[in-house]
One Martini backbone bead per residue (centre of mass of N, CA, C, O) as a GRO file, in nm:
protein
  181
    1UNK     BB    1  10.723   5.789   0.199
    2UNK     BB    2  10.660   5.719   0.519
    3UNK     BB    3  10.578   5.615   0.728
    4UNK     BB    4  10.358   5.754   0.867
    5UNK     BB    5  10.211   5.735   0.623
    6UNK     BB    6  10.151   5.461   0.611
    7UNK     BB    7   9.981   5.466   0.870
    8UNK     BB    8   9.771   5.639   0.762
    9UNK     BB    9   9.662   5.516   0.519
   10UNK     BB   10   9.600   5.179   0.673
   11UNK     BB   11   9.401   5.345   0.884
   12UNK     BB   12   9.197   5.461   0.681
   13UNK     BB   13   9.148   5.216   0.548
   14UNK     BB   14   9.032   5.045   0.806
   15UNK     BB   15   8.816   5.261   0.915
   16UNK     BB   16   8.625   5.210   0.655
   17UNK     BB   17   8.627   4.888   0.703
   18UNK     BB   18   8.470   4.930   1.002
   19UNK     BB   19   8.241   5.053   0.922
   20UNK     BB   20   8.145   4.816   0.755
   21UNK     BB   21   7.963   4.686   0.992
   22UNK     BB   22   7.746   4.821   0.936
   23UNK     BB   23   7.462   4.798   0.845
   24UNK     BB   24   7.326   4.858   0.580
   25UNK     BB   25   7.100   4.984   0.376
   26UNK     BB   26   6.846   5.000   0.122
   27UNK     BB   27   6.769   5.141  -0.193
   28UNK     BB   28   6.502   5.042  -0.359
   29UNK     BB   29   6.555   5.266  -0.652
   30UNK     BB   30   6.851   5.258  -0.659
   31UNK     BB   31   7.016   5.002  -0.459
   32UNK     BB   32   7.210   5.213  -0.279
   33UNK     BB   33   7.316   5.231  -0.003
   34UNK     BB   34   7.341   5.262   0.323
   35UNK     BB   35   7.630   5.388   0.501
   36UNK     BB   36   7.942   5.459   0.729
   37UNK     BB   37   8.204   5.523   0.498
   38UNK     BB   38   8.228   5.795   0.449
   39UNK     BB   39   8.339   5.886   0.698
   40UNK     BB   40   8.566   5.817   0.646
   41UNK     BB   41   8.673   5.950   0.428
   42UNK     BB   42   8.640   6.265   0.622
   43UNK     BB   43   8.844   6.164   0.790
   44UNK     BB   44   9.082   6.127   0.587
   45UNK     BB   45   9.103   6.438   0.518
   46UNK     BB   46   9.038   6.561   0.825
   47UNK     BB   47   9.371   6.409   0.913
   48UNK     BB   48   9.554   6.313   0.678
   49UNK     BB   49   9.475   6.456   0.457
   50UNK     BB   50   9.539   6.416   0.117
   51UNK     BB   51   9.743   6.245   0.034
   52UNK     BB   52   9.657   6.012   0.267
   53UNK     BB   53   9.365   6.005   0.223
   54UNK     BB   54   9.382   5.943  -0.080
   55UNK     BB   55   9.584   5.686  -0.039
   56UNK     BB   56   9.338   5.509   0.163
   57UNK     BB   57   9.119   5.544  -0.050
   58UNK     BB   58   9.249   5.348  -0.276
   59UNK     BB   59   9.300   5.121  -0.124
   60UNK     BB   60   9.062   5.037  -0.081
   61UNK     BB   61   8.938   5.007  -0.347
   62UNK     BB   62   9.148   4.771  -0.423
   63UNK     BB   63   9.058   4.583  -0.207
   64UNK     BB   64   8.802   4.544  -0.324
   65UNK     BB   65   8.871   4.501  -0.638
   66UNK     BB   66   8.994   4.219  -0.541
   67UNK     BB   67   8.798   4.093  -0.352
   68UNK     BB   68   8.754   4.237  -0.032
   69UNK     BB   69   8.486   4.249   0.224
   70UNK     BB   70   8.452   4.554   0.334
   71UNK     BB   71   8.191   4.628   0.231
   72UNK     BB   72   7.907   4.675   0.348
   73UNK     BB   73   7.796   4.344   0.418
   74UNK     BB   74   8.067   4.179   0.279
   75UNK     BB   75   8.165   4.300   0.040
   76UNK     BB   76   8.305   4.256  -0.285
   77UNK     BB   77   8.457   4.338  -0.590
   78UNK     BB   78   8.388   4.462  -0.862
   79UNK     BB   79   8.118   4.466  -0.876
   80UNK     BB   80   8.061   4.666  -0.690
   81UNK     BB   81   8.201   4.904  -0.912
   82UNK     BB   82   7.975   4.853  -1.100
   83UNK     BB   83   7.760   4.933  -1.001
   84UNK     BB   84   7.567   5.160  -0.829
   85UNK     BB   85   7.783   5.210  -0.623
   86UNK     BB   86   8.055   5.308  -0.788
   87UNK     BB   87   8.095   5.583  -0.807
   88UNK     BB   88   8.122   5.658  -0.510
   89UNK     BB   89   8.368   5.475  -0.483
   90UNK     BB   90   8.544   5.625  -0.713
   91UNK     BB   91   8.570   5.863  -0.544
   92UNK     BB   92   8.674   5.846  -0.230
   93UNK     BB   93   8.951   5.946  -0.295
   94UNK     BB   94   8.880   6.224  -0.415
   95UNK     BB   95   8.752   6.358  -0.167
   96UNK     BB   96   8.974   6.341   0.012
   97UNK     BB   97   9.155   6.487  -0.088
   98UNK     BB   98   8.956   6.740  -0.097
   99UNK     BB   99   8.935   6.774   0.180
  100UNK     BB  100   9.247   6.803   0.254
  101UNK     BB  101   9.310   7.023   0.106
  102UNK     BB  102   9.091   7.214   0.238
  103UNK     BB  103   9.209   7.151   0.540
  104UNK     BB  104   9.456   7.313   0.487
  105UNK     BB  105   9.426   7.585   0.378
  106UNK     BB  106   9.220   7.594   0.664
  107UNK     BB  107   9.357   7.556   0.950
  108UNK     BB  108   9.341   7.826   1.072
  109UNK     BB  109   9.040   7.917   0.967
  110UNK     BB  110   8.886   7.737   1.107
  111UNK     BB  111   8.513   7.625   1.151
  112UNK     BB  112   8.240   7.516   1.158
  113UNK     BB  113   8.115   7.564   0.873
  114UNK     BB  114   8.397   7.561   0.740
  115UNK     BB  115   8.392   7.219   0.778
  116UNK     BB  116   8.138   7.175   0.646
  117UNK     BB  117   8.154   7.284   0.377
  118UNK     BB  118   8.369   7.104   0.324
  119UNK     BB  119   8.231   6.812   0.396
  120UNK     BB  120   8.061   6.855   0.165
  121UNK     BB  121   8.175   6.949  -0.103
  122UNK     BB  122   8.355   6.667  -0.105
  123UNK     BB  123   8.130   6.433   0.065
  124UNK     BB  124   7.929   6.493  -0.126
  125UNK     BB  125   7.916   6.673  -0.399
  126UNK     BB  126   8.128   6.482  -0.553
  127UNK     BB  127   8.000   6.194  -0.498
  128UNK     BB  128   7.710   6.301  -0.659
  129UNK     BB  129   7.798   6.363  -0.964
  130UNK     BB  130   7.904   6.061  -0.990
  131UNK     BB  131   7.673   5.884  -0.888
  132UNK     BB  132   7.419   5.994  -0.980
  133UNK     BB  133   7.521   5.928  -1.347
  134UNK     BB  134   7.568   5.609  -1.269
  135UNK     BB  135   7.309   5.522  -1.184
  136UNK     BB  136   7.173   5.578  -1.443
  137UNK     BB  137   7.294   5.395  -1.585
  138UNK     BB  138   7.329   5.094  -1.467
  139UNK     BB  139   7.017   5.102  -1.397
  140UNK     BB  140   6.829   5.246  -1.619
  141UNK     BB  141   6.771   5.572  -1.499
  142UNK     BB  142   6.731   5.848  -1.489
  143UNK     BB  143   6.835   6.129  -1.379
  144UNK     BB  144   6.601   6.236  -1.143
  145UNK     BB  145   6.543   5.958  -1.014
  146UNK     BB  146   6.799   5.939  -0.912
  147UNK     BB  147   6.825   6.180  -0.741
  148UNK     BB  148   6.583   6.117  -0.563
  149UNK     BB  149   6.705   5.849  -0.464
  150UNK     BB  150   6.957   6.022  -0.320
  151UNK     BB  151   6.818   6.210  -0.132
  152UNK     BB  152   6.804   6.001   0.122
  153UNK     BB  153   7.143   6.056   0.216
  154UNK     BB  154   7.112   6.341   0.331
  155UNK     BB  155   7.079   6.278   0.602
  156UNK     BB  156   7.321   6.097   0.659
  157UNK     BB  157   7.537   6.320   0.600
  158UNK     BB  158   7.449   6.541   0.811
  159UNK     BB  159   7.587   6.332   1.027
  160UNK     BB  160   7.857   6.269   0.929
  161UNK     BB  161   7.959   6.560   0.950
  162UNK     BB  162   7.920   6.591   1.240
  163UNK     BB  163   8.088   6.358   1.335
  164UNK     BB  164   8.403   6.474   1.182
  165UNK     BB  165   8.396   6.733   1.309
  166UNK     BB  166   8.422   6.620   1.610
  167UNK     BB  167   8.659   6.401   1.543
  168UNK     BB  168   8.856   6.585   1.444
  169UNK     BB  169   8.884   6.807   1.685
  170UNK     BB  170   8.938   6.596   1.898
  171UNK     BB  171   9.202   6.494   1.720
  172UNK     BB  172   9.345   6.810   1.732
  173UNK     BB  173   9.372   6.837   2.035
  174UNK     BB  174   9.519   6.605   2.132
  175UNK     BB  175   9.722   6.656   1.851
  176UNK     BB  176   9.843   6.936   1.782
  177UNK     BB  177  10.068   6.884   1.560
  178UNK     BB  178   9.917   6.763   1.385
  179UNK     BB  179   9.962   6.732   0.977
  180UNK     BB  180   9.808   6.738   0.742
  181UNK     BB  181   9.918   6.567   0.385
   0.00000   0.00000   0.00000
């Protein structure tokens, strides 16, 4: 891993961080904040790459899990991911992953709705997969309930796809070299 790696990765477990200033919104069904760290993720696959941006929020939930306060709300520790939002957090390295994948293998022919597409993809359905049958174990509801309850997060990632589309493009013009990696 070069410098640039290490700085790549340092600077979006950071933004990720710096999200996590938005004050949470708390669903009362599910338990389970509305945060704008996601963003952070998406970010970090469509301008980082695979593998910075999954290592990148990889460290970021190590350092939750050490237990320092990142988490929105100044939250941070074990607790926290094992909580009813713990799903979604210990996907976020996975999400990255691969929606850096996804941005790698069509940087060529990316278009707007297929940046859409691998961010819903990567950044929605893949932490909704684990997140939802996470919430419903520790929270002790069904799993409809949950999924019900998570429908609620779908306006707000619907907003975060666009604006990482938007934050991605104008990040690739400004730097027209940069490659995920």
């Amino acid at each position: 891993m070069s410098t640039r790696d290490i700085v790549f990765v340092a600077l979006f477990a950071a933004l990720t961080a710096a999200l996590g200033l938005f004050p949470p919104v708390v669903l009362p069904v599910v338990g389970v904040p509305i945060t704008a760290q996601s963003t952070g993720v998406m970010l970090a696959g469509a301008i980082a790459g695979a593998k910075r941006g999954g290592a990148a929020l990889a460290l970021f939930v190590l350092l939750v899990c050490a237990g320092l306060p990142l988490m929105a709300g100044g939250r941070g520790g074990l607790g926290i991911v094992m909580g009813p939002g713990g799903g979604f957090v210990l996907m976020w390295p996975v999400a990255a992953f691969v929606i850096g994948l996804l941005y790698e293998r069509n940087l060529r022919t990316l278009t707007v709705w297929k940046e859409a597409l691998i961010l819903v993809l990567g950044g929605v359905v893949l932490t909704y997969a684990v997140g939802i049958p996470w919430i419903a174990a520790v929270a002790r509801v069904d799993l409809a309930k949950a999924a019900i309850g998570s429908a609620w997060f779908l306006p707000g990632d619907a907003a975060k796809v666009v604006l990482a589309i938007l934050v991605a493009r104008a990040v690739r013009r400004a730097y027209p070299t940069l490659q995920p990696r």
